[in-house]
C-alpha positions as CSV (number, residue, x, y, z in Angstrom):
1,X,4.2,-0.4,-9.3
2,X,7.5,0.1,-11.9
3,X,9.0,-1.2,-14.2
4,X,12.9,-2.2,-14.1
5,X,14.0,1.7,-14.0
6,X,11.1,3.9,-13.6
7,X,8.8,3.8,-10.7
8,X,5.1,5.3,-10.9
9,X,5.0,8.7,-9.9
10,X,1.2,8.0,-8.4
11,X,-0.2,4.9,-6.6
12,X,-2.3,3.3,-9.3
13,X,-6.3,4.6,-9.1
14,X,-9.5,2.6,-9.6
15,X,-10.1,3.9,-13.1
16,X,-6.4,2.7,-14.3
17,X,-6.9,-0.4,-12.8
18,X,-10.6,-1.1,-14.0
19,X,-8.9,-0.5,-17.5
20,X,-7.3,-3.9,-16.8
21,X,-10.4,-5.5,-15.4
22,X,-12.2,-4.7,-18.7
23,X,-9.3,-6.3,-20.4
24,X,-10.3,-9.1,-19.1
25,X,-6.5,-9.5,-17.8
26,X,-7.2,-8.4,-13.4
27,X,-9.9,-9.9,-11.2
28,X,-12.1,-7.8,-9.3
29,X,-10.8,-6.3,-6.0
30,X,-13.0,-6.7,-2.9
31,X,-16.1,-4.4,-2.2
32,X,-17.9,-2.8,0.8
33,X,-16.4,-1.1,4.1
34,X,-13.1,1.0,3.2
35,X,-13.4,-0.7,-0.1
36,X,-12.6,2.0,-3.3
37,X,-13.6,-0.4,-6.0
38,X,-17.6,-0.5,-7.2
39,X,-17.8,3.3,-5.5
40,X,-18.5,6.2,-8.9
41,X,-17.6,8.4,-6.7
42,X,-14.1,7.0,-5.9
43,X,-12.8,6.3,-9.0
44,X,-11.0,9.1,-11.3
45,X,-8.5,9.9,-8.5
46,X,-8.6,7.8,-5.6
47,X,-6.3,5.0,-5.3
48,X,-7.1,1.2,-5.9
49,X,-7.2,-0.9,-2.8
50,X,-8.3,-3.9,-1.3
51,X,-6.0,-5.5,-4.0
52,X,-4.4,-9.1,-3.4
53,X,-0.5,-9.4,-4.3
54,X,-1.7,-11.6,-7.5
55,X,-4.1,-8.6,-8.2
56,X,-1.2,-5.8,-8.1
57,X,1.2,-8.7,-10.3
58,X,-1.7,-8.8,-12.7
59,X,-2.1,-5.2,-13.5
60,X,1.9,-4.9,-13.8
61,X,2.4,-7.2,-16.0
62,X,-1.1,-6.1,-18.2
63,X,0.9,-2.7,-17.9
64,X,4.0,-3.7,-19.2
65,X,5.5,-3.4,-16.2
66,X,6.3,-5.2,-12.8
67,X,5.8,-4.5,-8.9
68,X,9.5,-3.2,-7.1
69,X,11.8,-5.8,-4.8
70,X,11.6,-4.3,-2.2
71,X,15.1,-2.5,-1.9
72,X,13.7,-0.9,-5.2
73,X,10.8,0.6,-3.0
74,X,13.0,1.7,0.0
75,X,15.0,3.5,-2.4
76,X,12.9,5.4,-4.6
77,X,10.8,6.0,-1.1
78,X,14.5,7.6,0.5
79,X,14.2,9.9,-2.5
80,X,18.4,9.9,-2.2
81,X,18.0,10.9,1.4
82,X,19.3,9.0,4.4
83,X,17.3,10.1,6.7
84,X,14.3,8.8,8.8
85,X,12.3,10.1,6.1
86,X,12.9,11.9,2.3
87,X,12.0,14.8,4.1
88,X,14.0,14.5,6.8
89,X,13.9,13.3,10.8
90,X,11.6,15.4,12.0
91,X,8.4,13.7,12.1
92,X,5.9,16.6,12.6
93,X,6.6,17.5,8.9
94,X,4.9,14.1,8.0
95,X,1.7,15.6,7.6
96,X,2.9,17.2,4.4
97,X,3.9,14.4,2.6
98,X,0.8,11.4,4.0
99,X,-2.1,10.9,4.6
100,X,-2.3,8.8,8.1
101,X,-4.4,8.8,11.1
102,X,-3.7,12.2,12.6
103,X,-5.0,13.6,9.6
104,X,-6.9,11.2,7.4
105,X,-10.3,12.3,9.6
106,X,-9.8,8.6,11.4
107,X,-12.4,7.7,14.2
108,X,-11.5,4.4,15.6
109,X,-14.2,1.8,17.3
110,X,-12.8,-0.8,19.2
111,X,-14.3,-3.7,16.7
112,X,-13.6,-1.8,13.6
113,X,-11.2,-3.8,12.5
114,X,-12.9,-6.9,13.1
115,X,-16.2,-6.1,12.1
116,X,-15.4,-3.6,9.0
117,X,-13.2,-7.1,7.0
118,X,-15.1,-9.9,8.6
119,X,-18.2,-9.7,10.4
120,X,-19.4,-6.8,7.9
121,X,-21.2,-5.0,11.3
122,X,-22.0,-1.6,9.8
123,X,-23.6,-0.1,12.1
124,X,-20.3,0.1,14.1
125,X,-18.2,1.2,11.4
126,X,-20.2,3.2,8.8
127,X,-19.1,6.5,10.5
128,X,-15.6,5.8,11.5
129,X,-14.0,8.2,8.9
130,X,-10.6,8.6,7.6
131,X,-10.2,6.4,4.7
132,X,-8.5,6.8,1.4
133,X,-7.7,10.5,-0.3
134,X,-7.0,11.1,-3.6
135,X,-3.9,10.5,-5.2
136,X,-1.1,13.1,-5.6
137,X,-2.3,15.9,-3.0
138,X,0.1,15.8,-0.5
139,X,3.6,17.0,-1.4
140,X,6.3,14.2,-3.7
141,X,9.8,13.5,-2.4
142,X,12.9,14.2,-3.9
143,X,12.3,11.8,-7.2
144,X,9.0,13.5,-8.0
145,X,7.2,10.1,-6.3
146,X,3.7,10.9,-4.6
147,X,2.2,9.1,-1.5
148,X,5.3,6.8,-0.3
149,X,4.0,7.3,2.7
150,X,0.3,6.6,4.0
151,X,-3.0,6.2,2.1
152,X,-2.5,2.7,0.7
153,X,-0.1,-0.1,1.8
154,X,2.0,-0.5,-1.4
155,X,2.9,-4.3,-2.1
156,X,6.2,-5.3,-3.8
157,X,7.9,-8.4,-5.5
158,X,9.3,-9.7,-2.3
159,X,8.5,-12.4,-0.3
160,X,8.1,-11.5,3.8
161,X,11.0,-12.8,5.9
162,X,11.2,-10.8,9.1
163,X,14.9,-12.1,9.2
164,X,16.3,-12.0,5.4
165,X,18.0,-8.5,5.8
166,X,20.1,-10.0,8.7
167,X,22.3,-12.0,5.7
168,X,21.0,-10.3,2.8
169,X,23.5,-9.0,-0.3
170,X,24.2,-5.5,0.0
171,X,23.5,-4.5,-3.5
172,X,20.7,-5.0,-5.2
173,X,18.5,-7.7,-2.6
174,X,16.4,-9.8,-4.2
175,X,13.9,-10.8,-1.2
176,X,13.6,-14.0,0.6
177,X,12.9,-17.6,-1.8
178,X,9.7,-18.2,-0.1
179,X,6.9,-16.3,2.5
180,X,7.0,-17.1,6.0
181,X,3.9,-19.3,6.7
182,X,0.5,-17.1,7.9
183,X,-0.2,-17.8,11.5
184,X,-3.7,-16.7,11.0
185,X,-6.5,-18.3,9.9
186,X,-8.7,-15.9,8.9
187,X,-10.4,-15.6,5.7
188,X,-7.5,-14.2,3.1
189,X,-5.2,-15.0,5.2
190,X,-4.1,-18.2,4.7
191,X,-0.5,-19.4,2.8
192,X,2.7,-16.9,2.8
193,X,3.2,-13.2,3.5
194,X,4.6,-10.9,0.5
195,X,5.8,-7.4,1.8
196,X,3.5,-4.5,1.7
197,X,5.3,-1.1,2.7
198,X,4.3,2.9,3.2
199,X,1.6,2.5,5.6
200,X,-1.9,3.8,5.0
201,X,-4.4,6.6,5.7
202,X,-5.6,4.3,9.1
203,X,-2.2,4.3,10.3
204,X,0.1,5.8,13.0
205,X,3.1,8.1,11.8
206,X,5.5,5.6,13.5
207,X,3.7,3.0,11.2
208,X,4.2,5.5,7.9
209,X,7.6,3.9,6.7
210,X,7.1,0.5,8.0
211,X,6.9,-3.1,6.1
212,X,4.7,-5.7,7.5
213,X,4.4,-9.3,5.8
C-alpha cells in the first residue's frame, strides 16, 4: 500500500490495520485456518491477511494513502533492476529475500486447499505448517522495500485483464477499465478479478513474482 510517491517499506500488520477497524473506517478481515486476524499472538508483527480488495482500499484511504497501479508495484518490486528479480536471476538467492514454500515450514495435504477456505475440515489441515512470518525479516531490495516477494499476496489498484499489457501505454499504465468476469463460483468469489502480486509464504519460487487476477 502507497501513496502517489512513496510506497510502504513493510506490508501492513494486524495491529496497523485493527487501528483502522477501531476507527470504525475497515471491516473485519476473515478468521480461522491461515487466518492472522482475531490471533494475540499474530498481531504486533505479522502481516494482515485474508483482506478483500475493498478491505486493502479502506485502510488506504483511512491512511491517507492509496493501494499502487500495478506498474507502480512492478517497479518499486524491480528495485531499478531489470532482472528476473531485484536481486538478480539467480533464483536460489530467493530464499533471502521471501518467505515461500521451500522455506516457509509448508506441509501440503491434498484437500488443504479446499477444506482449509471452504469446508473448514481441521483435522486435515491443523498441522500443515508454513503460514505467514513476520514482517521485515528477510533482506529489502534495492529501495529499502521489505517482503515483495512471498508471505502475503499484495493487491493493487488495477483491475485483472490477462490481456491489457498486450496494448497497454508504455508509461505510466493505468490497468484495465473493468475485471474480467470470475469463472468460479465459489463463496468470495464471485464478480471481477483485481490484481494481487508477490506471491505468498504457500507458494512456489516460480510463483514469487507472479500476478494472478
Amino acid at each position: 500500500m502507497g501513496s502517489a510517491k512513496i510506497m510502504d517499506r513493510y506490508e501492513v500488520t494486524v495491529v496497523q490495520y485493527r487501528k483502522c477497524a477501531d476507527a470504525g473506517k475497515c471491516s473485519a478481515p476473515m478468521t480461522g485456518i491461515g487466518c492472522n486476524w482475531g490471533n494475540p499472538e499474530l498481531e504486533e508483527t505479522y502481516p494482515v491477511n485474508c483482506v478483500d480488495w475493498n478491505q486493502a482500499d479502506s485502510y488506504c484511504k483511512w491512511a491517507g494513502k492509496r493501494l499502487p497501479t500495478e506498474a507502480e508495484w512492478e517497479k518499486a518490486a524491480r528495485g531499478g533492476a531489470d532482472t528476473k528479480y531485484s536481486f538478480g536471476d539467480d533464483e536460489s538467492a530467493l530464499g533471502d529475500y521471501a518467505w515461500y514454500s521451500k522455506n516457509s515450514g509448508k506441509r501440503d495435504h491434498p484437500l488443504r486447499f479446499i477444506a482449509g477456505r471452504y469446508l473448514h475440515f481441521k483435522k486435515y489441515v491443523n498441522s500443515y505448517g508454513g503460514l505467514t512470518h513476520p514482517v521485515g525479516e528477510k533482506k529489502p531490495n534495492q529501495f529499502g522495500l521489505f517482503d515483495m516477494y512471498g508471505n502475503v499476496w499484495e493487491w493493487v489498484l488495477d483491475w485483472y485483464d490477462e490481456n491489457y499489457y498486450k496494448n497497454s501505454p508504455e508509461k505510466d499504465p493505468q490497468g484495465s477499465s473493468i475485471g474480467t468476469k470470475h469463472s468460479l463460483t465459489w463463496p468470495g468469489w464471485s464478480g471481477r478479478k483485481r490484481v494481487i502480486r508477490g506471491g505468498s509464504w504457500h507458494h512456489y519460487r516460480s510463483n514469487s513474482s507472479s500476478r494472478w487476477g
